[in-house]
N, C-alpha and C positions, 0 to 999 in steps of 0.2 A: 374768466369767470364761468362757472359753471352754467349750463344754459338749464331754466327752471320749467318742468313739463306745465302743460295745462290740467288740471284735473276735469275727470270726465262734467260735473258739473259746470266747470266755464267754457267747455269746447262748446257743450249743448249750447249757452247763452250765446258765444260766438258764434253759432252757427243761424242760429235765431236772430241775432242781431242782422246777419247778414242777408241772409233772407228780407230781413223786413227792410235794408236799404236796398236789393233787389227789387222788391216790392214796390217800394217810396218812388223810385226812378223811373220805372216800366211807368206807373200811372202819371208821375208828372211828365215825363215826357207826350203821352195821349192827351193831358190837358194841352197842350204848349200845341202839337199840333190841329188838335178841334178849332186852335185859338187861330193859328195859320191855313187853316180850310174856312173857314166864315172870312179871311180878309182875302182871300184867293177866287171865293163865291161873290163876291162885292167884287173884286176888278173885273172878271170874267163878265158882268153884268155892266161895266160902266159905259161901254158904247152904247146898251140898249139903252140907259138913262138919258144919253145926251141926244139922242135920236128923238124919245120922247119929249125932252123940253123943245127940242127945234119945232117940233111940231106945234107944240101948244104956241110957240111965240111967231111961227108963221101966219095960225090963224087969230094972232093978235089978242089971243085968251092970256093974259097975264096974271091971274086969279089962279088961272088952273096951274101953271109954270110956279106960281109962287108954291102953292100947297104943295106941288110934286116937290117942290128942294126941301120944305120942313118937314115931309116924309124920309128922302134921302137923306137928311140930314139927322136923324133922329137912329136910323137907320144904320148911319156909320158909326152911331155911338156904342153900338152897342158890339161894335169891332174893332174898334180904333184905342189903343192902348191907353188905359188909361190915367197911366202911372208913366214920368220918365223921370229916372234918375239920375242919368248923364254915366250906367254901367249897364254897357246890353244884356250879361248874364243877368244880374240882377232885376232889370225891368221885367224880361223873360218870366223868371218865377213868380215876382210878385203881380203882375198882371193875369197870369196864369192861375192861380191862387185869388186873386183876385175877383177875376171874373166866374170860377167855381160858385165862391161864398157867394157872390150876389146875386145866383142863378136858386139858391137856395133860400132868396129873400132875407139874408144877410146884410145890413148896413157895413160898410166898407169906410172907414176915414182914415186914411195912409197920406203919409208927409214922410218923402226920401229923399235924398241927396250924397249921392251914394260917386265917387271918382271914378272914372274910366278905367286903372289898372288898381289892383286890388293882391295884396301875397294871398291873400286866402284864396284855397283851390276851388275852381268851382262846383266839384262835386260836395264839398263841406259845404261850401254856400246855400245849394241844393236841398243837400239834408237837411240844415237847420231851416231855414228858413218855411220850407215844405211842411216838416214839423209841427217846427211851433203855429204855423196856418193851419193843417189838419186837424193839431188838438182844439185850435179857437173854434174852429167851425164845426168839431163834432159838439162840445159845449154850448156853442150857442142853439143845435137842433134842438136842446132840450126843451126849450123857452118857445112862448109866443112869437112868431112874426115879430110883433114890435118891439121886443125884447131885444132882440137881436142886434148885436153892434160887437165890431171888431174894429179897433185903432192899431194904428200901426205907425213906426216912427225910426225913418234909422238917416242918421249922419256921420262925419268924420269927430271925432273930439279927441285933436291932436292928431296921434300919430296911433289913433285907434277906430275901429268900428264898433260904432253905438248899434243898437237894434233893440226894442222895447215894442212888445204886442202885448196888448190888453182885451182881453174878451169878457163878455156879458157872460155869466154861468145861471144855472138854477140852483148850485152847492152854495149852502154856507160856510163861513171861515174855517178851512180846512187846518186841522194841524202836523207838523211834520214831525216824524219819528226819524230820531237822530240825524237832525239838521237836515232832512229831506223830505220834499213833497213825492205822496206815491201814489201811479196810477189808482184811480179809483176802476180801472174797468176789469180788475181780477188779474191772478198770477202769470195768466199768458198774454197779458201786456205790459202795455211801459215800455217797450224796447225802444223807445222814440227818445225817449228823455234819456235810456244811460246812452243814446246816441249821440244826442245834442249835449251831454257831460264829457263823451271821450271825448269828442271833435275840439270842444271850447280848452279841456286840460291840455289835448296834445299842443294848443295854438298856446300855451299858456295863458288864456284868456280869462275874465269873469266871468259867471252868471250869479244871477239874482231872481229866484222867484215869490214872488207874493201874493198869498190868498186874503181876501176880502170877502164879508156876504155880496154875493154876486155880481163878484169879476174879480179875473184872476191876469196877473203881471207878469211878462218874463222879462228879464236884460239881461244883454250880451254884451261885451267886451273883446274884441280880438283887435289885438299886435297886427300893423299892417308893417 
């Protein structure tokens, strides 16, 4: 078969695309470790913590011993993963992602259960999931503090992977031009979505997007 060039207009977008999974990774990977320097600052500090409670229960202050653990305990909350889904890649990102959004006063409601081995590669796992997080959470900036809520939902069904994320928007029911939803932030975006389309076609998988007045639906479908 004859091999078919690229024209100069899809090299540009492939290179744009690539770029921006260049992009997508360099930053998640700085989440993921911020995430492992705060639980590294927490160990590094655990003997001075147990030092402190000896003390307090040497001089028989039990008051003060109690309040220092609902301190540390509150403490480790706010490092301690908060999400397990029984796939370390997976927990990785969405903990990571996770704890971004609700650094930005974000409500967070995630329910996963996600298998230990997985055909999907991790670096698609990565993109999509990073993704479809990044666009909920730049949408929800738009809105109030209390406005703000991102759900999250991914299981096995069958011998496929589910993932459905729902964000609060301040856009009304958006309509799609020829059966697609398009970046609303101008022609030198969107590179995200034809990313999370190659990724899910090359897996032969589904998506589904849905716009609502204020909140917007993704789901995924990949062949495991």
């Amino acid at each position: 078969m004859p091999i078919q060039k690229l024209s100069f207009r899809e090299k540009r977008i492939d290179r744009r695309i690539a770029a921006y999974q260049s992009d997508l990774l360099a930053t998640h990977y700085a989440e993921v470790e911020n995430m492992y320097r705060q639980i590294r600052g927490w160990r590094h500090d655990y003997r001075n913590h147990i030092q402190v409670l000896k003390s307090y229960l040497d001089m028989g202050d039990v008051q003060a011993a109690s309040a220092y653990l609902e301190a540390l305990s509150e403490d480790l909350n706010t490092v301690d993963p908060a999400l397990k889904t029984g796939n370390k890649m997976t927990d990785i990102i969405l903990n990571s992602k996770i704890s971004l959004a609700r650094s930005k006063k974000i409500r967070v409601e995630a329910d996963a259960h996600v298998p230990v081995a997985l055909s999907t590669a991790e670096i698609d796992l990565c993109i999509i999931i990073g993704n479809l997080f990044d666009n909920a959470i730049e949408a929800c900036m738009a809105l109030p503090e209390e406005e703000r809520m991102i759900r999250v939902y991914m299981e096995m069904k069958n011998t496929q992977l589910y993932m459905s994320f729902t964000n609060s928007t301040a856009l009304k029911k958006q309509k799609k031009e020829n059966g697609r939803f398009f970046s609303t932030k101008g022609a030198d975006h969107g590179y995200g979505l034809v990313r999370i389309d190659t990724i899910v076609d090359r897996y032969q998988g589904y998506i589904s997007r849905n716009s609502e007045d204020g909140a917007f639906t993704t789901e995924v479908l990949l062949p495991q």
